[in-house]
C-alpha positions as a Markdown table, in Angstrom:
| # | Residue | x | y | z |
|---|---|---|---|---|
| 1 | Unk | 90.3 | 113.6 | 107.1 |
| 2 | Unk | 92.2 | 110.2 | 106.5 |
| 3 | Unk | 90.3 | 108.4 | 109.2 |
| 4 | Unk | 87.0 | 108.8 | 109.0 |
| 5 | Unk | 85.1 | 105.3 | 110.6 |
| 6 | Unk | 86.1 | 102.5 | 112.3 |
| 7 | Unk | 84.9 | 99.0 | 113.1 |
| 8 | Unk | 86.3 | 96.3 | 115.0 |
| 9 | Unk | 84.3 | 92.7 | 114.8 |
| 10 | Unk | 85.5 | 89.9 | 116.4 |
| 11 | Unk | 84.7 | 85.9 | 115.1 |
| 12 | Unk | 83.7 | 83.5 | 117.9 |
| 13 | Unk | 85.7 | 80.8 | 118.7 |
| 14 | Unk | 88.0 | 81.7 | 115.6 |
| 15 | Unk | 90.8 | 83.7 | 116.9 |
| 16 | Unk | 90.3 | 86.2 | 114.4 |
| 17 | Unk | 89.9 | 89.9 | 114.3 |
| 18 | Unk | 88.5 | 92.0 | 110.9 |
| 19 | Unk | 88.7 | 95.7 | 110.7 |
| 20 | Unk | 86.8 | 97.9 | 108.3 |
| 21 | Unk | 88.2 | 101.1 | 107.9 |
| 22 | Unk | 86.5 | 103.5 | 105.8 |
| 23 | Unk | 89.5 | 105.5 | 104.5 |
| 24 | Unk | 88.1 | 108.1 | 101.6 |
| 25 | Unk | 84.9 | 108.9 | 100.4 |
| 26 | Unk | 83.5 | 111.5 | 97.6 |
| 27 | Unk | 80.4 | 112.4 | 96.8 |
| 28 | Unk | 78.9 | 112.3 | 93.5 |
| 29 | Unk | 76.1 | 115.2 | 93.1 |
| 30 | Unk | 73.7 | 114.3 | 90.6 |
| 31 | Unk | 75.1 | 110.5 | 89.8 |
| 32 | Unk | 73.7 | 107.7 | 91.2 |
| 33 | Unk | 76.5 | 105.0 | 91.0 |
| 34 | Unk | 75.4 | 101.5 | 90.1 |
| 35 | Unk | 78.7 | 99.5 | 88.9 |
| 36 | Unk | 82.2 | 99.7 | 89.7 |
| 37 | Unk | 85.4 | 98.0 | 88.2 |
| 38 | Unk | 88.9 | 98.9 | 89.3 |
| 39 | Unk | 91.7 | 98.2 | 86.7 |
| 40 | Unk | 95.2 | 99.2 | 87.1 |
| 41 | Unk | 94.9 | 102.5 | 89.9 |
| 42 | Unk | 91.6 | 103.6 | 87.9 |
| 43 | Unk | 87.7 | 103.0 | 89.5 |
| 44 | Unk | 85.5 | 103.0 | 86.6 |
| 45 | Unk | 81.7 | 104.0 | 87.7 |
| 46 | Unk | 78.6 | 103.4 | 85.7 |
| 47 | Unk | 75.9 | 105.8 | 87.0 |
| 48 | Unk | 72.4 | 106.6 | 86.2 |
| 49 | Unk | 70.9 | 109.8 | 85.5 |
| 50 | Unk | 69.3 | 110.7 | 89.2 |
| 51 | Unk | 66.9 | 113.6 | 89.6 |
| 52 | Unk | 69.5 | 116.3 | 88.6 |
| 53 | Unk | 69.9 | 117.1 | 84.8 |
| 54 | Unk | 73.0 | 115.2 | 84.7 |
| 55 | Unk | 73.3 | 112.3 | 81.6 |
| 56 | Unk | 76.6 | 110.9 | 82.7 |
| 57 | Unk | 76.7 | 107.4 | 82.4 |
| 58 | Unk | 80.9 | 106.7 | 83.6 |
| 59 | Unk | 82.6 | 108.3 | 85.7 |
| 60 | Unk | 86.3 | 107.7 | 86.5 |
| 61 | Unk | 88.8 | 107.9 | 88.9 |
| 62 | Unk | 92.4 | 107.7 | 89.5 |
| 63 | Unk | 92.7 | 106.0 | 93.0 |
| 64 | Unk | 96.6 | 105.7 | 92.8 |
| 65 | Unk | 96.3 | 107.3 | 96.3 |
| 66 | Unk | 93.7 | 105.5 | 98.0 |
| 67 | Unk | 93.3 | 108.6 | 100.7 |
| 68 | Unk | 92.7 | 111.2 | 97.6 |
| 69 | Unk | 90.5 | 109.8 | 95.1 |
| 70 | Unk | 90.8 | 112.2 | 91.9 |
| 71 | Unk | 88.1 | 112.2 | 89.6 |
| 72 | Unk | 90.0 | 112.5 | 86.1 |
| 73 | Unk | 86.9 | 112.3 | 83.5 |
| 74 | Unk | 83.2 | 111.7 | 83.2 |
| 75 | Unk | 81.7 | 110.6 | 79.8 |
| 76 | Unk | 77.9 | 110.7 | 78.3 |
| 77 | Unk | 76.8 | 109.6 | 75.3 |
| 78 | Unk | 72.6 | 109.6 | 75.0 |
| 79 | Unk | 70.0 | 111.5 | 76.7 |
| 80 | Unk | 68.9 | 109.7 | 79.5 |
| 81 | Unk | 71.2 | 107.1 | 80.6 |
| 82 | Unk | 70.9 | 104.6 | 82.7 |
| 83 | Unk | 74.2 | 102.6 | 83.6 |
| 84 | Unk | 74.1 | 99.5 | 85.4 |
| 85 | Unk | 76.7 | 97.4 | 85.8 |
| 86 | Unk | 80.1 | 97.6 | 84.1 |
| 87 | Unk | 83.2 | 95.6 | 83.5 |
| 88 | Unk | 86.6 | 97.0 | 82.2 |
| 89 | Unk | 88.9 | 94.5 | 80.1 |
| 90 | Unk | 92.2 | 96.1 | 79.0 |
| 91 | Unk | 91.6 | 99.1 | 77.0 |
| 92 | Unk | 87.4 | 98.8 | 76.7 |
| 93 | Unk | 84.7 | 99.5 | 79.4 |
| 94 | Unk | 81.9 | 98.3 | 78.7 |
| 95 | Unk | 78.4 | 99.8 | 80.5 |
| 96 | Unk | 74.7 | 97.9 | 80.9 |
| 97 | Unk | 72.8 | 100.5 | 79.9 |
| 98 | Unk | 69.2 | 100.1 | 81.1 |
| 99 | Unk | 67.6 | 102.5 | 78.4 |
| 100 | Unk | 69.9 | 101.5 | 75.2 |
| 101 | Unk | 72.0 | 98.6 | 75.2 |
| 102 | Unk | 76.1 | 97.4 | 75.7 |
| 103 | Unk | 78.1 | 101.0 | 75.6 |
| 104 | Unk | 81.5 | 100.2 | 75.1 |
| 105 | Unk | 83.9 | 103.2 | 75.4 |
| 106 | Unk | 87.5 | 102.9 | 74.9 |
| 107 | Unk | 89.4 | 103.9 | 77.8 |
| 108 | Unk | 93.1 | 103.2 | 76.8 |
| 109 | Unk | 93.7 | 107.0 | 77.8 |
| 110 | Unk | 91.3 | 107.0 | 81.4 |
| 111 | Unk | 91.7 | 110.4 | 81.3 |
| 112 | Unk | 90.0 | 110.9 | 78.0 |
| 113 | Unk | 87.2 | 107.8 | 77.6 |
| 114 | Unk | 85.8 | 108.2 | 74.3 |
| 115 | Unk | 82.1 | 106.0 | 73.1 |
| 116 | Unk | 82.9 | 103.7 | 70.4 |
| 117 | Unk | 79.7 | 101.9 | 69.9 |
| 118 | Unk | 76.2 | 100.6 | 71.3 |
| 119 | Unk | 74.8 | 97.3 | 71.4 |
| 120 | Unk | 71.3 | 98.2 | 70.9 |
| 121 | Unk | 68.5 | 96.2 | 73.3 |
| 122 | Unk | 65.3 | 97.1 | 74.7 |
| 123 | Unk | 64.7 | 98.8 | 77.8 |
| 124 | Unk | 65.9 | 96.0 | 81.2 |
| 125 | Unk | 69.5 | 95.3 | 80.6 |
| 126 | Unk | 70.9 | 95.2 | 84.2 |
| 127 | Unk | 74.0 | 93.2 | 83.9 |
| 128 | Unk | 77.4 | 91.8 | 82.5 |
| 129 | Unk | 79.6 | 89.2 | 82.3 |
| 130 | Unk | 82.7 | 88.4 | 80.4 |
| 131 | Unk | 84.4 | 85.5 | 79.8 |
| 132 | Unk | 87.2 | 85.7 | 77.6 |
| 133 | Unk | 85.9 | 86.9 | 74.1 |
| 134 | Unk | 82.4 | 86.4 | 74.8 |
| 135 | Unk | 79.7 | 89.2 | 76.6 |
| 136 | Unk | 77.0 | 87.8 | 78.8 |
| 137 | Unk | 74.3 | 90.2 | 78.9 |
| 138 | Unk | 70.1 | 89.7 | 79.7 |
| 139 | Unk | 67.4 | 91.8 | 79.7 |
| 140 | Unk | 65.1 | 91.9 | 82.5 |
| 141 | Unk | 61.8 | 92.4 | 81.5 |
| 142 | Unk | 62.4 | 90.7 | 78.2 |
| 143 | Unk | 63.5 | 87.5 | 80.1 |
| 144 | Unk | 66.7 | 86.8 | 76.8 |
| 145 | Unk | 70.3 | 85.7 | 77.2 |
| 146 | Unk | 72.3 | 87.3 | 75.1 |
| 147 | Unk | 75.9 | 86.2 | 74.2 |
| 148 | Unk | 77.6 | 88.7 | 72.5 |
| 149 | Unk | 81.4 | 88.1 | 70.4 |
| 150 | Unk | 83.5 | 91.1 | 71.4 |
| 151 | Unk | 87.0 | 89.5 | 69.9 |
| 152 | Unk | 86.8 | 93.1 | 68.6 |
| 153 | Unk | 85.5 | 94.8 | 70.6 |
| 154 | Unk | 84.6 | 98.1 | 68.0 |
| 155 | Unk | 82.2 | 95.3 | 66.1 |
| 156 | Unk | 80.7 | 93.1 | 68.5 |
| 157 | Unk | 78.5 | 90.5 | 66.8 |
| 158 | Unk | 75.6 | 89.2 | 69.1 |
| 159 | Unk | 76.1 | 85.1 | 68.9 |
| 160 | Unk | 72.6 | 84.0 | 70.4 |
| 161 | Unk | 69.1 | 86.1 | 70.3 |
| 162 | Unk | 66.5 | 85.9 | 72.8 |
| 163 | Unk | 63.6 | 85.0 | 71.0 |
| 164 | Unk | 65.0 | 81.6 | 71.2 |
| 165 | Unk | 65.1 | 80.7 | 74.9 |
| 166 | Unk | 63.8 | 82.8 | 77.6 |
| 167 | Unk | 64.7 | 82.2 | 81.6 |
| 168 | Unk | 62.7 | 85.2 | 83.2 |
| 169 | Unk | 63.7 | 88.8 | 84.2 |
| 170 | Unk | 67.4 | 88.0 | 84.7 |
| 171 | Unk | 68.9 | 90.1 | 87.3 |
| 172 | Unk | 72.7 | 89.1 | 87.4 |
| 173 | Unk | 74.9 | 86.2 | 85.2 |
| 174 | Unk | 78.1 | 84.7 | 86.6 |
| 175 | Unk | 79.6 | 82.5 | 84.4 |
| 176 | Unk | 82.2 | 79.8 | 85.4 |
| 177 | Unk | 82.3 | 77.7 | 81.8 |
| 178 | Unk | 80.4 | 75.5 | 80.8 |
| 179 | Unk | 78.2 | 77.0 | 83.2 |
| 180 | Unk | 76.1 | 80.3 | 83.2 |
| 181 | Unk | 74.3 | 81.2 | 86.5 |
| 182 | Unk | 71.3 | 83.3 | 86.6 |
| 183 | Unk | 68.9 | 85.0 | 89.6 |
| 184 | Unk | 65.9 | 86.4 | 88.6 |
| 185 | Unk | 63.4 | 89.1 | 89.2 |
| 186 | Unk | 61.1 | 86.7 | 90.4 |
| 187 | Unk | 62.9 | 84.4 | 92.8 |
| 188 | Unk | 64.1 | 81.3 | 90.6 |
| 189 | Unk | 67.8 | 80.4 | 90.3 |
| 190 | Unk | 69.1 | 78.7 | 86.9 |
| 191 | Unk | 72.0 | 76.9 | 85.4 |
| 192 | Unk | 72.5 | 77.0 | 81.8 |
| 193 | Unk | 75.2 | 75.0 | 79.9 |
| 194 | Unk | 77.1 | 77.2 | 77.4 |
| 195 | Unk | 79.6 | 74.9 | 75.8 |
| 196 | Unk | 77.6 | 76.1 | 72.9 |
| 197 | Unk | 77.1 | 79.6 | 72.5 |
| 198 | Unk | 74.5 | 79.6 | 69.8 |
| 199 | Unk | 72.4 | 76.9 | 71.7 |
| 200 | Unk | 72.3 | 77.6 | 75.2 |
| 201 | Unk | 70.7 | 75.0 | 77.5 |
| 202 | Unk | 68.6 | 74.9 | 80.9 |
| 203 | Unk | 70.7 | 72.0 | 83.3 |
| 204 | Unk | 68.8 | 73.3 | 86.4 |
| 205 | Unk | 66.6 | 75.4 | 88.1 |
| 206 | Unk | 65.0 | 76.2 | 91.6 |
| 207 | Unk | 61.4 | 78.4 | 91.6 |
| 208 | Unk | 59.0 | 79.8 | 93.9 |
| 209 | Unk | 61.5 | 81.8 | 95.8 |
| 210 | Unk | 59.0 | 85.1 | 97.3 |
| 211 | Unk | 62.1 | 87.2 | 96.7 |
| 212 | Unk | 63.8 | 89.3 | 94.1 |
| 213 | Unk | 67.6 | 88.7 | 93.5 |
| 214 | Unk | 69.7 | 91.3 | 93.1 |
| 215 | Unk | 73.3 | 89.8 | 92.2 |
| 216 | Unk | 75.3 | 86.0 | 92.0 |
| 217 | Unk | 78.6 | 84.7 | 92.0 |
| 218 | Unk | 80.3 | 81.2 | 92.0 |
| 219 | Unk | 83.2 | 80.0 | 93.2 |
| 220 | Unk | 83.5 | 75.8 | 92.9 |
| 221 | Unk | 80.6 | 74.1 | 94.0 |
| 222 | Unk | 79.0 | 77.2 | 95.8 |
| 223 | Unk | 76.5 | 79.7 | 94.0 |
| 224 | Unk | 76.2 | 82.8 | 96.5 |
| 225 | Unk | 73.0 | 85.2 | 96.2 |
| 226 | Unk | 71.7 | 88.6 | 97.5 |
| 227 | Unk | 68.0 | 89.0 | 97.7 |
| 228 | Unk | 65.4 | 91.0 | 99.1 |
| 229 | Unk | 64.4 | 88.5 | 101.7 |
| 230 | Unk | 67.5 | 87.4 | 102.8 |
| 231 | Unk | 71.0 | 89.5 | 102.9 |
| 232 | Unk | 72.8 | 86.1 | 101.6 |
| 233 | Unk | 71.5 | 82.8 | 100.5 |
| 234 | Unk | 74.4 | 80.1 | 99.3 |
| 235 | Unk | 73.4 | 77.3 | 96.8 |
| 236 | Unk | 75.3 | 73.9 | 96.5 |
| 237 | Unk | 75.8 | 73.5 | 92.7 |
| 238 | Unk | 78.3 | 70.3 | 92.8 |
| 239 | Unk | 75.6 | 69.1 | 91.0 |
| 240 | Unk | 74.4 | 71.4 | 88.5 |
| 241 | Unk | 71.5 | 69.6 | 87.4 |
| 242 | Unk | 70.4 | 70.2 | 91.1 |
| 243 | Unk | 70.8 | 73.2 | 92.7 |
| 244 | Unk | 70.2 | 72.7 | 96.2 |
| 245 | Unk | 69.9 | 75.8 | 98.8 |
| 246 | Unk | 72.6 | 75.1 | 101.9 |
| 247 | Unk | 71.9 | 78.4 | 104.1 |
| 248 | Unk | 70.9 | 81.9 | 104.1 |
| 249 | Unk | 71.7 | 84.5 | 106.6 |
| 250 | Unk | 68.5 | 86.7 | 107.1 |
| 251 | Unk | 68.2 | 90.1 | 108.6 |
| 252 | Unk | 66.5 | 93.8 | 108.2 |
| 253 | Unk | 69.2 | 94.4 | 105.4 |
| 254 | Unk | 68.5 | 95.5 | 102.0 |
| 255 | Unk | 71.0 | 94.0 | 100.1 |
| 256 | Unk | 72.4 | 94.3 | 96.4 |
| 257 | Unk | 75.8 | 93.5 | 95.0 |
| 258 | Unk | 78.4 | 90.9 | 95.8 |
| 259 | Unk | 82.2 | 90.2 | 96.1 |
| 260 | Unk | 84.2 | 87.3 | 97.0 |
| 261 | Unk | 87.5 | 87.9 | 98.0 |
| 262 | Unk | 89.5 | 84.7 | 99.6 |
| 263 | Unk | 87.3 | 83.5 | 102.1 |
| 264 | Unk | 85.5 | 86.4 | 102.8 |
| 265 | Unk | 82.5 | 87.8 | 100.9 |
| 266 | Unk | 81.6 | 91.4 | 100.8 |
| 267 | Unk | 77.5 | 92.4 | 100.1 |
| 268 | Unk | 76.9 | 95.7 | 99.3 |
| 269 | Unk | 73.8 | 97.4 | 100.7 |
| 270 | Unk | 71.1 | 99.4 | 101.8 |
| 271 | Unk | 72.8 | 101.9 | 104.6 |
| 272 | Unk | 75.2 | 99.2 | 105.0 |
| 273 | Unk | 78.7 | 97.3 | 104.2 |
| 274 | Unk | 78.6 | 93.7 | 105.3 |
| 275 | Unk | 81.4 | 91.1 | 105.5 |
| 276 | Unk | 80.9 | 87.6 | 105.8 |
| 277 | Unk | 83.2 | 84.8 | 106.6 |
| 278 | Unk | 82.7 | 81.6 | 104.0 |
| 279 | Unk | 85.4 | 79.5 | 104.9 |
| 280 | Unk | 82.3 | 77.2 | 106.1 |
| 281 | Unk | 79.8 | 77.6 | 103.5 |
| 282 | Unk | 76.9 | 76.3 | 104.9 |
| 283 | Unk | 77.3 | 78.6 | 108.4 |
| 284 | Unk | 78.6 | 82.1 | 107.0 |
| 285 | Unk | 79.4 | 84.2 | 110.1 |
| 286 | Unk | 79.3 | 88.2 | 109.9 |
| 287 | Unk | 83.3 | 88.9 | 109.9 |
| 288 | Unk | 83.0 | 92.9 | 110.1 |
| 289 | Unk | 80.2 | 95.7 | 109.0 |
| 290 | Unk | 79.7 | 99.0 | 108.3 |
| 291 | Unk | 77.0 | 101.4 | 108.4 |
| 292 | Unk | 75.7 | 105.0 | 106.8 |
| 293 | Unk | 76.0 | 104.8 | 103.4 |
| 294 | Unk | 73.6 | 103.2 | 100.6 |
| 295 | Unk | 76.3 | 100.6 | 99.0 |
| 296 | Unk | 74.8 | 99.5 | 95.5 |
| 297 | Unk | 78.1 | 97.7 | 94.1 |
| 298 | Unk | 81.3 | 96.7 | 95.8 |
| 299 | Unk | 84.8 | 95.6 | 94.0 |
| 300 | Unk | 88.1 | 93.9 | 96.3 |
| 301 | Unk | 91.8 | 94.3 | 95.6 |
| 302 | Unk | 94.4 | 93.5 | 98.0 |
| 303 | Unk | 92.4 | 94.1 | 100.7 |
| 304 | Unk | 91.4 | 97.5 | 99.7 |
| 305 | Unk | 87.5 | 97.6 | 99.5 |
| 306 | Unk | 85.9 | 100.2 | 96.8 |
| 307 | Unk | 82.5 | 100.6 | 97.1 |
| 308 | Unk | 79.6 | 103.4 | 94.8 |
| 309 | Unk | 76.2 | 103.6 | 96.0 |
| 310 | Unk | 73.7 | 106.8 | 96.2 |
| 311 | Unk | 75.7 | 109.6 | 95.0 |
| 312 | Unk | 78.4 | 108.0 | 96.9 |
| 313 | Unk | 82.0 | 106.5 | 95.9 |
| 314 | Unk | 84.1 | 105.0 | 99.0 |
| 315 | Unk | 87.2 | 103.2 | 99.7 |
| 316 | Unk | 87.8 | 100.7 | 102.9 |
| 317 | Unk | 90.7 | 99.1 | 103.8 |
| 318 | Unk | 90.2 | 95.3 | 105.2 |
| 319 | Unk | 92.7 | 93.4 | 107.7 |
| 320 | Unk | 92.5 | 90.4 | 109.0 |
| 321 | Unk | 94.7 | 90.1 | 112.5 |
| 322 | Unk | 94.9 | 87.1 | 114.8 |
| 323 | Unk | 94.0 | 88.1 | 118.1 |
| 324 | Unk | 96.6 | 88.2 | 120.5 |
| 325 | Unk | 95.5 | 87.8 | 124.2 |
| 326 | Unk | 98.5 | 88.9 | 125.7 |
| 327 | Unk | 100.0 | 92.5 | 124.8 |
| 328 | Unk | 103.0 | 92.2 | 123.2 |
| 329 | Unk | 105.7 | 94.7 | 122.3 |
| 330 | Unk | 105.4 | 95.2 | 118.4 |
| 331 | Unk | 107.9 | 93.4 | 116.0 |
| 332 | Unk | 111.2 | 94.7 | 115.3 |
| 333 | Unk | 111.1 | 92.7 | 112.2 |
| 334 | Unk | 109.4 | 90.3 | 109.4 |
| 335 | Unk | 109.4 | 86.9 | 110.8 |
| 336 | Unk | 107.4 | 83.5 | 109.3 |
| 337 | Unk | 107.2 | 81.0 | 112.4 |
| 338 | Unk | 106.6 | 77.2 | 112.5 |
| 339 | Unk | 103.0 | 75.8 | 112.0 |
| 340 | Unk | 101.6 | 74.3 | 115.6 |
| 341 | Unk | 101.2 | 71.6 | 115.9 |
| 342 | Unk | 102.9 | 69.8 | 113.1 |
| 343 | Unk | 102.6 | 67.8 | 112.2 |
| 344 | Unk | 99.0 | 67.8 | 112.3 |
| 345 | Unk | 95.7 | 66.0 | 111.1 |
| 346 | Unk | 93.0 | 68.3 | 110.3 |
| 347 | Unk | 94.0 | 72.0 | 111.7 |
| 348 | Unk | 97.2 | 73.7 | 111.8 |
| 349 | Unk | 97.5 | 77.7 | 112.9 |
| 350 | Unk | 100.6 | 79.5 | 110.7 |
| 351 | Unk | 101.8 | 82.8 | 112.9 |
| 352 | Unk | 103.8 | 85.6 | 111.3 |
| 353 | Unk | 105.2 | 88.9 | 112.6 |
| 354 | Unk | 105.0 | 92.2 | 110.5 |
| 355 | Unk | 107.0 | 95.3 | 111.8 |
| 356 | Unk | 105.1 | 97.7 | 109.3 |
| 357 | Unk | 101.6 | 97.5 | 107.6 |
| 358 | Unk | 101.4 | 96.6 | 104.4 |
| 359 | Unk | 100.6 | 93.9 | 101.4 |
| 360 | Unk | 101.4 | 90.1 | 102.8 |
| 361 | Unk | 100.3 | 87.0 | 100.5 |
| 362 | Unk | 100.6 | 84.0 | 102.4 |
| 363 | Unk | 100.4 | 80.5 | 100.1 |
| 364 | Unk | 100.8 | 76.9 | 100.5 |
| 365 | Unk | 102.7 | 74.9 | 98.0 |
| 366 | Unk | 102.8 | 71.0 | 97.2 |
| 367 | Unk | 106.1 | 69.2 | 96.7 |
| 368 | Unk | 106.2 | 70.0 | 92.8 |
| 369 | Unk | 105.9 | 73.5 | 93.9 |
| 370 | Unk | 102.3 | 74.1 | 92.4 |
| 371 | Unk | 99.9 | 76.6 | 94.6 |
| 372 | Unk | 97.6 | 75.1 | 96.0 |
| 373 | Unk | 95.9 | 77.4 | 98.7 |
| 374 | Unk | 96.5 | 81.3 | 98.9 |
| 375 | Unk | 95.8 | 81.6 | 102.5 |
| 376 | Unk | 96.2 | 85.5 | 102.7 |
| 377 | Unk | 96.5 | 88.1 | 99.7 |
| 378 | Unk | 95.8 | 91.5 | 100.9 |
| 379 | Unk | 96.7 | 94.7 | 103.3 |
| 380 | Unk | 96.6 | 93.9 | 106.8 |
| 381 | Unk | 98.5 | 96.1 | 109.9 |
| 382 | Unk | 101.8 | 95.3 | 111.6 |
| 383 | Unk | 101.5 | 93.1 | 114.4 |
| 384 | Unk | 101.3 | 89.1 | 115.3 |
| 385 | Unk | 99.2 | 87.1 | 112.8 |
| 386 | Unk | 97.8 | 84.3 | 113.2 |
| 387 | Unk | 96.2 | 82.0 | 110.0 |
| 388 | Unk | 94.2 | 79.1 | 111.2 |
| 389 | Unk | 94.1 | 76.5 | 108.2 |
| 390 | Unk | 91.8 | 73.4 | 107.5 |
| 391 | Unk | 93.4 | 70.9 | 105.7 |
| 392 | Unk | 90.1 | 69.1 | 104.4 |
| 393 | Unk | 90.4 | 67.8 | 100.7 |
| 394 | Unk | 94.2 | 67.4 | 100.8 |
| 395 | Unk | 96.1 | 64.3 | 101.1 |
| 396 | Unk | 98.9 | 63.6 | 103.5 |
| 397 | Unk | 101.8 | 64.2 | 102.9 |
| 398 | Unk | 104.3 | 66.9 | 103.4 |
| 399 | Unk | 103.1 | 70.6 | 102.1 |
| 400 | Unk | 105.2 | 74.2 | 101.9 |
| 401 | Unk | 103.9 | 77.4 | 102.9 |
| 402 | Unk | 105.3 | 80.6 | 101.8 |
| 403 | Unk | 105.2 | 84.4 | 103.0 |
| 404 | Unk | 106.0 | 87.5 | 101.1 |
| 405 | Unk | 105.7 | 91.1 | 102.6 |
| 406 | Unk | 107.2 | 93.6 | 100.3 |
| 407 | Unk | 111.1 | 92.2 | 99.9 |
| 408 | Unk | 110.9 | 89.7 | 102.6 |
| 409 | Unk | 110.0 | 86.0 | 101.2 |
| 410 | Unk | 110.7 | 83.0 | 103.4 |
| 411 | Unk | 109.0 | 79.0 | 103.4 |
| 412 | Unk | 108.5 | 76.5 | 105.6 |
| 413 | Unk | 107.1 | 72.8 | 105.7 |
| 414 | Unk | 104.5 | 71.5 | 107.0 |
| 415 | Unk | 103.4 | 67.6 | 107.3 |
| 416 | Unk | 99.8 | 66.6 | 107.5 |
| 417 | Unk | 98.8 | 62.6 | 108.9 |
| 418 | Unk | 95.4 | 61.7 | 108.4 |
């Protein structure tokens, strides 16, 4: 069955209409996915051993065709794994294993993943982060920071050791250099400057939080969380020596992992799939949701949504249509219409027509034709669009925006007075 669930959510006031599709899903008997990376038409899963005798600790998947998954190989290396989270970087995955440490499996043939080495750690490694040549990794449990040199990634060399600074039982690291963000098991939320990688230092912190965190990302001055009190909590970090909590958005959710995707950010969770809109950081609004599976972790390319959970993998699709009151005929072509009104001060709606679904990025340019904005990047269904853009931190001036959908490209100009 292609079509299998379907959700419509509408925003208030925004003109705007999500739809969360859930297009493919496989079960996974005996596994109990925790990560997942996509890389190049392959979903790499990092599972734990459930109750079934069953020590697979990757499973992977060619997802070419996004209706018919195909697993193509599993791998295990100890007795007893426990994969966690997982990130894949060219030819190397490399797996949190709860039990033993950093596996790192070379997967330059996906179809044949074969264990190169371990990183061996104690019992409570939950998560990873890479940044170039360097692993973030930290033990919950054991409260270290490890930062790990995989320039080759067959000998890593770990760079710091815990024993030297501890910040709790670190649940998830994002790093955006010189910065490395932590949440805890215990409800605190740190910044650590890691211009140095053999001295890491504490900038900031925030305690006392009667929660456990599950997962954290950053994107500019906004630190977003998932924790068992609230289903998203957003932290201002302009100021990283300051953390300051701006909102969270409680419910009866369970939540665990996070993506951010443009302006929207996907939390993966307990019996449910939620996406929120964070154009407005500090009043995130529920875009779209689904509900019936356990998601765990959840990974976003071009608007295709892949998801693992309880002995689950699933794939979404995500549009985003402007709402069009009237009921129009549908477009006989690709067209890119004029801005209204424009020129304008603070607010400007871009419409576009698409004759066929597909992949539409829609970005704005400045005169010395830098990107400045990518206003849309990802699948969305034929029809009118309609993109309603904020102009707030850009000067006036005069400013291009550009659509491509598959071998159409065409610009236009826009001028914003303020």
């Amino acid at each position: 069955m292609r079509k299998l669930v379907f959700f419509l959510f509408l925003l208030a006031n925004a003109g705007l209409c999500q739809e969360l599709e859930l297009i493919s899903m496989i079960e996974l008997p005996g596994n109990y996915a925790r990560g997942i990376d996509v890389q190049d038409g392959f979903a790499y899963l990092s599972c734990e051993q459930s109750y079934a005798d069953n020590d697979t600790i990757l499973m992977i998947f060619d997802v070419s065709d996004i209706y018919t998954p195909v697993l193509v190989s599993t791998s295990d290396t100890t007795e007893n794994n426990y994969g966690q989270d997982i990130v894949v970087v060219e030819d190397y995955a490399y797996v949190a294993d709860n039990y033993s440490g950093i596996q790192i499996f070379n997967v330059s043939s996906p179809t044949e993943p074969r264990p190169i080495t371990i990183v061996p750690m104690s019992i409570g490694l939950h998560t990873i982060f890479i940044d170039g040549d360097l692993l973030y990794t930290a033990k919950c449990g054991a409260g270290g920071l490890y930062i790990i040199d995989i320039v080759d990634p067959e000998n890593p060399i770990i760079l710091s050791h815990p024993d030297d600074y501890e910040y709790g039982d670190i649940e998830s690291i994002y790093v955006e250099f010189p910065y490395a963000h932590f949440v805890t098991l215990f409800g605190s939320f740190t910044v650590v400057n890691i211009a140095d990688p053999y001295n890491p230092l504490i900038v900031g912190s925030l305690f006392g939080w009667p929660t456990r965190f599950f997962d954290v990302i950053v994107d500019g001055d906004y630190a977003y969380t998932s924790h068992d009190y609230s289903v998203l909590e957003i932290f201002d970090i302009s100021d990283p020596t300051e953390p300051t909590s701006i909102t969270e958005f409680s419910n009866n959710w369970l939540s665990s992992r996070l993506f951010k995707h443009n302006q929207y950010l996907f939390v993966a969770g307990s019996n449910h799939l939620t996406v929120f809109d964070v154009s407005d950081p500090s009043n995130p609004v529920v875009a779209a949701q689904s509900e019936g599976i356990n998601h765990v972790d959840v990974e976003v390319i071009d608007g295709i949504v892949y998801t693992c959970g309880t002995q689950y993998f699933a794939i979404y699709s995500f549009t985003t249509t402007g709402i069009n009151e009237n009921d129009q005929p549908m477009p006989s072509r690709i067209e890119l219409l004029s801005n209204y009104p424009n020129p304008f001060n603070a607010n400007t709606t871009i419409t576009f027509r698409l004759n066929e679904k597909g992949f539409a990025n829609l970005s704005m340019y400045d005169l010395r034709g830098d990107k400045i904005r990518t206003l849309l990047d990802e699948f969305i269904q034929a029809g009118n669009h309609d993109i309603y853009f904020n102009a707030a931190g850009l000067a006036s001036g005069v400013y291009y925006y550009k659509l491509q959908a598959g071998d159409y490209t065409e610009s236009k100009s826009m001028v914003l007075l303020k």
